[in-house]
N, C-alpha and C positions, 0 to 999 in steps of 0.2 A: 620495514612495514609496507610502505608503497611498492619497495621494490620487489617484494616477495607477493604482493598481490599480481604485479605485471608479470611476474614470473609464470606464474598458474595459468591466468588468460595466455600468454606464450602457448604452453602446455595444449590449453584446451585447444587454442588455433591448428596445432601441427594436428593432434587426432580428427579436428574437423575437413583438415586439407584430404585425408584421408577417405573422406565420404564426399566424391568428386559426384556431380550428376544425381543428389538424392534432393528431395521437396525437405525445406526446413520445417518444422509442425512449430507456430508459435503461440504459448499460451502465455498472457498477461493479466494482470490488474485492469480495472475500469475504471480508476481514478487520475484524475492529472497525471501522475507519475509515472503512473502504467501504459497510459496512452500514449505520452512522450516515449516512453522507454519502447513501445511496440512501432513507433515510427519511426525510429534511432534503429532498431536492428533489421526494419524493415528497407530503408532506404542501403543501410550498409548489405545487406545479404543481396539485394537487385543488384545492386554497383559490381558486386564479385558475381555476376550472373545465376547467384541462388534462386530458384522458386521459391516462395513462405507462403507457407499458409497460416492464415491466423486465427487465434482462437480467444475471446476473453473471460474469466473467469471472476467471480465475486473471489472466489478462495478455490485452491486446489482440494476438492474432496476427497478424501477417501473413495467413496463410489465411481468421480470421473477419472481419478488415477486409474483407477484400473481397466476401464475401458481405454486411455489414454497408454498404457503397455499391453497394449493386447496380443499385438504386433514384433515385431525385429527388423534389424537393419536400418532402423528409420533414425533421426537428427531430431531430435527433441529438447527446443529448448523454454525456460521458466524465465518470466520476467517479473519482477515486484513483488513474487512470492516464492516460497517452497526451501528458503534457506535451511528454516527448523527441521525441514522432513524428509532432508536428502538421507538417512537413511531408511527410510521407509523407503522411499522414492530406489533407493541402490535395492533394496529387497525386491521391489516388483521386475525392477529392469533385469537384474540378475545376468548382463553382459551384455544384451541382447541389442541394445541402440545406443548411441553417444547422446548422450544428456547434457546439458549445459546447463548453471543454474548461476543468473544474474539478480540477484538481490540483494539489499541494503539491511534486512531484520537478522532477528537474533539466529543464531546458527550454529547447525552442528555438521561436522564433516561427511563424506561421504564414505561409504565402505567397499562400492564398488568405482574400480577403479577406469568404468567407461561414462561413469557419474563427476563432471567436473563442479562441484561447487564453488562458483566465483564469489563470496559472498564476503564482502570487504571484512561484514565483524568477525571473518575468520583469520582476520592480517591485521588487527588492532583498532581498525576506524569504525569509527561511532555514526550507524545505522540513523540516528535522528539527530547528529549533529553535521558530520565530515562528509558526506556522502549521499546522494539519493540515490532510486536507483535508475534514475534515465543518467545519473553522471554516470554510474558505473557499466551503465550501456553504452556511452558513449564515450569511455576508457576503452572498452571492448572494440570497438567500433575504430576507434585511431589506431588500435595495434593490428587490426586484418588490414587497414590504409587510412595511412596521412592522410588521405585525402577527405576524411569525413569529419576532419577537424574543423568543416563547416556548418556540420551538425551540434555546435556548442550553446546554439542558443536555447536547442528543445533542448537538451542537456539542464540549462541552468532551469526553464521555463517548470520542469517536471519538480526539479529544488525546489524552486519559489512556491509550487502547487501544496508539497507536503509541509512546508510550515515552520521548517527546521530552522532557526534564525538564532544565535547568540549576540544578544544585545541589537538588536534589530539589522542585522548582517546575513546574509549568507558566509558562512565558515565551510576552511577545510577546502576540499576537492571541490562541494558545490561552489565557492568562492572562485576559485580558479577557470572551471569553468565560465562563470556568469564574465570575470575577466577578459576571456579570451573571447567572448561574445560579440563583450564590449568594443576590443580593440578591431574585429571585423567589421561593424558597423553594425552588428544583428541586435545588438541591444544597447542600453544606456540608461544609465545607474543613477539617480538623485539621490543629494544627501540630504537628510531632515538630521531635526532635532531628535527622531527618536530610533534614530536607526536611516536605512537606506529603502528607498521605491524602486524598482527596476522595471523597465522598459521595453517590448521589444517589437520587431520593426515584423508586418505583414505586410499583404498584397495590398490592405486597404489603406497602410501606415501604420504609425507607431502606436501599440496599446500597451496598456499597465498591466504589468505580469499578472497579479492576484486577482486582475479580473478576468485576463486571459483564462490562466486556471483555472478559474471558475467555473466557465463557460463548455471550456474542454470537459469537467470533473461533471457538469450538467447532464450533457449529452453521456457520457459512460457510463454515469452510477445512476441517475433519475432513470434515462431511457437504457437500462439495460436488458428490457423484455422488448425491445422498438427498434432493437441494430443502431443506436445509440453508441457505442463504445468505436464502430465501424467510420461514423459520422466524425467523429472524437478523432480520430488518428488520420480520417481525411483533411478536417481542420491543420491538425499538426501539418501536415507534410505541402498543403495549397491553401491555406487560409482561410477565413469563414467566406461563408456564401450565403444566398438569401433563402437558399433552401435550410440551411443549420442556424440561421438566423431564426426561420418559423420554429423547427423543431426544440430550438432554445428554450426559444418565450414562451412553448406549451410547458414545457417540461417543470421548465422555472414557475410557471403559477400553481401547478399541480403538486409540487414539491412546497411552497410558502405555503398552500390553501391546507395540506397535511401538517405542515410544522406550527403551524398556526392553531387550528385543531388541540393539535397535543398539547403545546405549552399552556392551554387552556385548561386544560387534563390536569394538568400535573400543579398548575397554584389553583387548583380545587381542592388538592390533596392526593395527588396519586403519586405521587412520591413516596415510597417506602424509603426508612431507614432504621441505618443496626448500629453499632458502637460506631464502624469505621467504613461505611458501604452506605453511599444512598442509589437505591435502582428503582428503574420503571418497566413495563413492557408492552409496547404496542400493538402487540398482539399483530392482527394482520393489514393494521391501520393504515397503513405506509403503500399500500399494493395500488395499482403495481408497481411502483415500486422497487429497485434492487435491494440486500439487506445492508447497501454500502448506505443507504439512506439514518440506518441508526446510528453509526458513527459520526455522520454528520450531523446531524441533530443532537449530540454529546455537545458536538463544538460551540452549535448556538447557544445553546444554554448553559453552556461548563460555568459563563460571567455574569449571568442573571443573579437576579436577588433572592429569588427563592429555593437557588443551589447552595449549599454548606461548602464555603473553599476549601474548610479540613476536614473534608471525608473525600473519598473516590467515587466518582460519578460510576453508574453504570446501567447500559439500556440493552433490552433486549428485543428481537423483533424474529416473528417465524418466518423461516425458508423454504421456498416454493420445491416442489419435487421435481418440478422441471427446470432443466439448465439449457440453454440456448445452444444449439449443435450439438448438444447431447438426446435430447427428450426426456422423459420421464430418469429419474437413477435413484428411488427407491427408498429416500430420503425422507425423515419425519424428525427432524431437527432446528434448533431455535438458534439465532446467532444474538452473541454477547458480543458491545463495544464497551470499552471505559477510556475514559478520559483523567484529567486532573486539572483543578485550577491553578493560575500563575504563582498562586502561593506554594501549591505542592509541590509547581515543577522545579521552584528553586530546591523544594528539600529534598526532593530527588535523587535531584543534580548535586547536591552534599551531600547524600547516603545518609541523611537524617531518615527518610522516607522510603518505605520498600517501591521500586521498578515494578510498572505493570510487567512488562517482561519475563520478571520472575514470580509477581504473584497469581496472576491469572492461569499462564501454563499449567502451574503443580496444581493448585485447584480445579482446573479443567480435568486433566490427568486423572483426579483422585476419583470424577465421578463419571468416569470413561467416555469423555468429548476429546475432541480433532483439535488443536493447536497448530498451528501455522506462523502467519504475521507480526508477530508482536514486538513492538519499542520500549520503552521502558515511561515513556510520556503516555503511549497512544497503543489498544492493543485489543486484539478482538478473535476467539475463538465460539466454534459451536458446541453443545449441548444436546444429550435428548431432550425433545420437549416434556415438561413436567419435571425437571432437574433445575430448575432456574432456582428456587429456594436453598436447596441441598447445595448447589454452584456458592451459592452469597455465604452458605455456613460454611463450608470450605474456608473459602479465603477469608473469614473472621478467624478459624483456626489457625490456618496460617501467619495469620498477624501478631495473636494472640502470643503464639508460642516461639515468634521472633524475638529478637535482640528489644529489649525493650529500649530500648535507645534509639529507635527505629518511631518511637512516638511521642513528639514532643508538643503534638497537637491535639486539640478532641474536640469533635462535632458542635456545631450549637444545636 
């Protein structure tokens, strides 16, 4: 399993060695993960004297894929997304550049073969349990040199950010990691009664991971129209400063002053719900705002009391048509998160309960929206806007017409 994924990164290294003197183009995630993950391949590509240039992305669209191959000969690589759509992603590139794809969600192979998809759920390991994707950038990163086997801490820091925790643990690869952190001195692990706290050491001292992540996930996802994600990966790599200290605490109030807002929205009654589906949609509430914003707002509220633990959360929120280093791209589409309460994740996790993973994608699919990202906890594709109703009766049909043993729950 491991070893067959080490094998592939091997693979992709030798075709990279092969593109001696070209600029690496890096597009990432805006969220803890992604930031970690863009400072882990940022730091390792200087060290082997690569130039990168970076790029961050809410989601890989269709629209900026293709301005994104426009080109040839160029080093193109994905971080914390594009598992699912390496082969769309082999159709555009069609030979043309070496592609690298480092991500931990669900996936499907490549078809061309200058397309390396490194995506663990293609070697057995479990995308929201075994693995994030700053570890598997920083697997990447210790097979081009040992010597970035100092980079373990953002490795585990990007873990702790996504949330992936088996009985309040980091499990798996991310485990090992946050281990090896440990034993350098970069981090340090408390044990509580309900699991583990981890720790890890700045320019300023020691701070607590989930706050750290926090902070980082602030800057990328809140200020993603403000070079926010930019601040986020300078964090990562020199630690906070007074300047990302101010840009914090704006971002942070204007994010609570909006989530605050809604949750107001929503025990007034805007809550819609169907048999097995409660959703909202913010319309353009959130702005500015990234649309990373609606998934985080799932999390606030997935534990509130006026969410149903047995149905699946789901929010929606519209997408700006301009994309940062892109400009306008032509865009008139609404992004879908869902989430699930601690009750569903266990029946999940026993295949009592269908995986957003599998029911959002085919549902997306059925009413011709873009799928990318998705876990089987946590998972979020786009829509045309005005599809949002037609989106929800989908995936009632899909439920409907599953394994009925797939529902041993019903709404209140």
């Amino acid at each position: 399993m491991i070893e067959a994924f080490i094998n592939a990164m091997d693979k992709a290294l030798d075709a990279l060695n092969r593109y001696q003197g070209k600029t690496v183009r890096l597009f990432h995630h805006n969220d803890a993960d992604g930031l970690t993950s863009a400072a882990i391949l940022t730091r390792a590509f200087e060290r082997k004297g690569r130039p990168i240039r970076r790029s961050a992305l809410e989601k890989p669209y269709p629209a900026v894929l293709e301005r994104i191959f426009d080109g040839e000969g160029d080093i193109i690589v994905f971080a914390d997304f594009a598992g699912r759509i390496a082969p769309l992603i082999s159709g555009l590139n069609r030979g043309r550049n070496l592609v690298l794809i480092l991500d931990h969600h669900a996936a499907s192979p490549a078809t061309d073969p200058q397309v390396h998809n490194l995506d663990p759920e293609l070697y057995g390991l479990k995308g929201d349990l075994d693995i994030s994707a700053s570890v598997t950038c920083y697997l990447f990163a210790k097979r081009m040199d040992e010597g970035n086997a100092d980079l373990s801490a953002l490795a585990a820091l990007g873990a702790v950010g996504d949330e992936f925790f088996l009985e309040g643990k980091l499990a798996g690869e991310n485990r090992r990691a946050v281990l090896e952190a440990a034993a350098r001195g970069a981090a340090r692990i408390e044990e509580g009664q309900t699991g583990e706290t981890y720790h890890f050491l700045t320019p300023r001292g020691e701070s607590e991971g989930s706050s750290l992540a926090e902070y980082i996930a602030t800057l990328g996802a809140v200020g993603y129209y403000r070079e926010g994600p930019e601040a986020g990966v300078a964090v990562c790599l020199q630690g906070p400063t007074a300047a990302s200290d101010r840009m914090y605490g704006e971002l942070k109030t204007m994010k609570e002053e909006r989530f605050r807002r809604e949750i107001g929205r929503l025990q007034a009654g805007d809550l819609h719900r169907t048999e097995h589906i409660q959703w909202f949609h913010v319309e353009d509430r959130f702005a500015p705002m990234g649309v990373k914003m609606v998934g985080a707002f799932c999390d606030v509220i997935r534990k509130m009391d006026f969410v149903d633990p047995g149905r699946y959360l789901a929010g929606f929120q519209r997408l700006s048509d301009f994309i940062p280093g892109f400009g306008p791209v032509g865009m008139a589409d609404v992004k879908v998160s869902m989430r699930v309460s601690g009750w569903m994740e266990w029946q999940i996790r026993g295949k009592t309960a269908m995986g957003l993973n599998r029911l959002l994608p085919e549902a997306t699919a059925a009413v011709g929206g873009f799928s990318d990202a998705c876990h089987s906890l946590a998972a979020a594709t786009t829509v045309g806007r005005g599809k949002e109703e037609q989106l929800i009766a989908e995936m009632e049909k899909i439920l409907k017409r599953g394994d009925s043993s797939l529902f041993h729950f019903h709404g209140k």
